[in-house]
N, C-alpha and C positions, 0 to 999 in steps of 0.2 A: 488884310485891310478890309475893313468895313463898306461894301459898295453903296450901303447908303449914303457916306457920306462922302462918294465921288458923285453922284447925281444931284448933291445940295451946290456942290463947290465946283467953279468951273478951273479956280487957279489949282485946287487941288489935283485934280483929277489929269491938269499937266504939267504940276511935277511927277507925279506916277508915271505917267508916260514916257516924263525924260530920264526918270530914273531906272525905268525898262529898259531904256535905248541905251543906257552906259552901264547898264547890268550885264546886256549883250555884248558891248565892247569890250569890257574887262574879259568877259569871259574868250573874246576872241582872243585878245591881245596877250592874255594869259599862255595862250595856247601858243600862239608868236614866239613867245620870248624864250621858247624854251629851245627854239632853235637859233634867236636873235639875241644876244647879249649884250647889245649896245647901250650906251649910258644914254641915249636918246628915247630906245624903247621903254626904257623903264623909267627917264623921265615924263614918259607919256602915260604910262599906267600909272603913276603915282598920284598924278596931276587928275588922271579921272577917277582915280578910286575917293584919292577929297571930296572931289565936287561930287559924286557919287552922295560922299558921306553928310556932306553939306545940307545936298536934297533931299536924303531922308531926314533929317534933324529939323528942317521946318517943314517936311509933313507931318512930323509929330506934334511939332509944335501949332501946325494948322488942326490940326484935328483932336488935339486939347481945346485950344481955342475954340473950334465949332461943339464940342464937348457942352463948355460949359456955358458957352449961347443957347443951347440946345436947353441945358440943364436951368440955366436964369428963364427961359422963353415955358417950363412947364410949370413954374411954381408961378406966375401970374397968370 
């Protein structure tokens, strides 16, 4: 990811953050479930791995968007 444009963007730069913090969780809960089978644990990781997926899908689309702001803001 581009750190310039977490220093433009302050929403951005916290969904990167929470998309850190549920990168770390799967990767724990991962680790969980391999001794935990329950249809609870793994309705738990499923549930963060979406919303996981969620958060990246409008950072991309935030940083499209600042893209072509960026890209309309050098031609004038």
């Amino acid at each position: 990811m581009a750190t310039g444009n977490l220093r433009k963007n302050k929403k951005l730069k916290k969904l990167y953050d929470h998309h850190s913090y549920l990168n770390r969780k799967v990767k724990e809960l991962t680790e969980e479930r391999k001794r935990d089978r329950s249809s609870e644990s793994k309705a738990l990781l499923m549930r963060l791995k979406k919303t996981k997926l969620a958060i990246k899908d409008a950072m991309a689309s935030m940083q499209k968007k600042l893209k072509t702001l960026t890209d309309k803001k050098d031609i004038l």
